[in-house]
C-alpha positions in Angstrom: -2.6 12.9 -15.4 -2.9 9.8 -13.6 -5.8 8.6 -11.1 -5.6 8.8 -7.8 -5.7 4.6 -6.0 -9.3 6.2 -4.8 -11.1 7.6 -7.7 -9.8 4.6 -9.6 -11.3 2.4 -7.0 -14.6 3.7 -7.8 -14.1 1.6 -10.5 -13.7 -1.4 -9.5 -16.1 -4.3 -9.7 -14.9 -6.8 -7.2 -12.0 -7.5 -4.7 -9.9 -10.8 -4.2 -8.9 -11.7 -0.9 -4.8 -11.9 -1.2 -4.0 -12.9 2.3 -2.2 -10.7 4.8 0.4 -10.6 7.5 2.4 -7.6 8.9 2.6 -3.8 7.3 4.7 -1.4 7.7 5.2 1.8 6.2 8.4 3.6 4.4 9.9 7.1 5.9 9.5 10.4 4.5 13.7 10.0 4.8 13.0 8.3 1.6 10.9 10.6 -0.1 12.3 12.0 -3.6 14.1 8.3 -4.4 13.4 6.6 -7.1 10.9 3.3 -6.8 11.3 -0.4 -8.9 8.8 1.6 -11.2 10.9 4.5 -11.9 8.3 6.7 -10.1 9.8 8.9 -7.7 8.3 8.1 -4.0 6.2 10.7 -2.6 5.1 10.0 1.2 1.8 11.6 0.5 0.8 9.4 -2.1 -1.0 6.4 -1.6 1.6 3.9 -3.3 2.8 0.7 -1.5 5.8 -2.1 -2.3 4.6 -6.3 -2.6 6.8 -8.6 -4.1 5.4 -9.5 -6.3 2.2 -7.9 -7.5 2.2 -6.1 -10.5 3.2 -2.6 -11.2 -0.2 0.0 -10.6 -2.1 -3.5 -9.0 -4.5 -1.4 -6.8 -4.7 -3.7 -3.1 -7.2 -2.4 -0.5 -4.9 -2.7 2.9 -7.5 -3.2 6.1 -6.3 -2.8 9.5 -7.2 -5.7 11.1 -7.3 -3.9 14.9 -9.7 -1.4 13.5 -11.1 -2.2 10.7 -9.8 0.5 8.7 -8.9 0.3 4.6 -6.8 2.1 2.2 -6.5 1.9 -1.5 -2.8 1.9 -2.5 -1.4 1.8 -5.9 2.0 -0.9 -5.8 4.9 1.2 -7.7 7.7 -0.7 -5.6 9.4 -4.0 -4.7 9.4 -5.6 -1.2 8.8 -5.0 1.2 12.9 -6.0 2.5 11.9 -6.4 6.5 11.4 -10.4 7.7 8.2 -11.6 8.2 6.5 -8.2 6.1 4.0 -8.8 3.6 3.9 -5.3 2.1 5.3 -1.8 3.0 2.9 1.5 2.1 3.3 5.1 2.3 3.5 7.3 5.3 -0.2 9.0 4.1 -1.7 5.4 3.7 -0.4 4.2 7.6 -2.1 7.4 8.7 -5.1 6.6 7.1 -5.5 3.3 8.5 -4.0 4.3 11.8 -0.5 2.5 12.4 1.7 5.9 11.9 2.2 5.7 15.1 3.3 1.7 16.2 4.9 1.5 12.1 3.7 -1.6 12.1 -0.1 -3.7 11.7 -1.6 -6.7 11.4 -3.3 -6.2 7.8 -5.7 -8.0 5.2 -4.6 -7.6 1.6 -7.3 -7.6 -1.3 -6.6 -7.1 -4.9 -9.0 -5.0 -7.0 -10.2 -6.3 -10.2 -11.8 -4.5 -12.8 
C-alpha cells in the first residue's frame, strides 16, 4: 500500500521553493476518471496536477492569505485553466481553505528527500 503525501512528508529532509501563482481545485464531477498517471482520481486524496513535475513529486501548497499548507502527491497533468500554476484535490482546497472561492493565491515547494 502506498503512503499517504503526509506520512511520506515526515520524511522529508528539506523543501525547494518552486514559485507559485494561482490554485485551483478539480470537482468531485471528476472523481472515478482516470489521471495522466493511470491512477484513478479520488477527491479525497491529496493528489494535485503541474505541468510538468514529475509523477509522485510531493509539493507543499501554502495559502498565501492564510498561511495554510498541504502536502499533495502530483498524479496528473495541468492544470488546463490560463494563468493556473497547479490544480489539487477537493480534500487539499479544504485543507488550506479555498473550497469555497476555488481559487488562491499559492506558494509551491518541492520536497526533497
Amino acid at each position: 500500500m502506498l503512503k499517504s503525501p503526509v506520512s511520506l512528508a515526515a520524511d522529508i529532509d528539506s523543501e525547494t521553493e518552486i514559485g507559485g501563482g494561482m490554485a485551483s481545485y478539480y470537482g468531485n464531477e471528476l472523481a472515478g476518471n482516470r489521471t495522466a498517471s493511470g491512477e484513478r482520481f479520488d477527491p479525497r486524496a491529496m493528489t494535485a496536477a503541474h505541468r510538468t513535475l514529475p509523477f509522485g513529486s510531493l509539493v507543499r501548497v501554502t495559502n498565501v492569505s492564510n498561511g495554510d499548507s498541504v502536502v499533495v502527491r502530483v498524479n496528473d497533468r495541468g492544470p488546463f485553466g490560463r494563468g493556473r500554476v497547479i490544480d489539487i484535490s477537493h480534500a487539499a482546497a479544504k485543507e488550506i481553505g479555498m473550497h469555497r472561492s476555488g481559487t488562491a493565491r499559492v506558494r509551491l515547494a518541492l520536497l526533497n528527500d
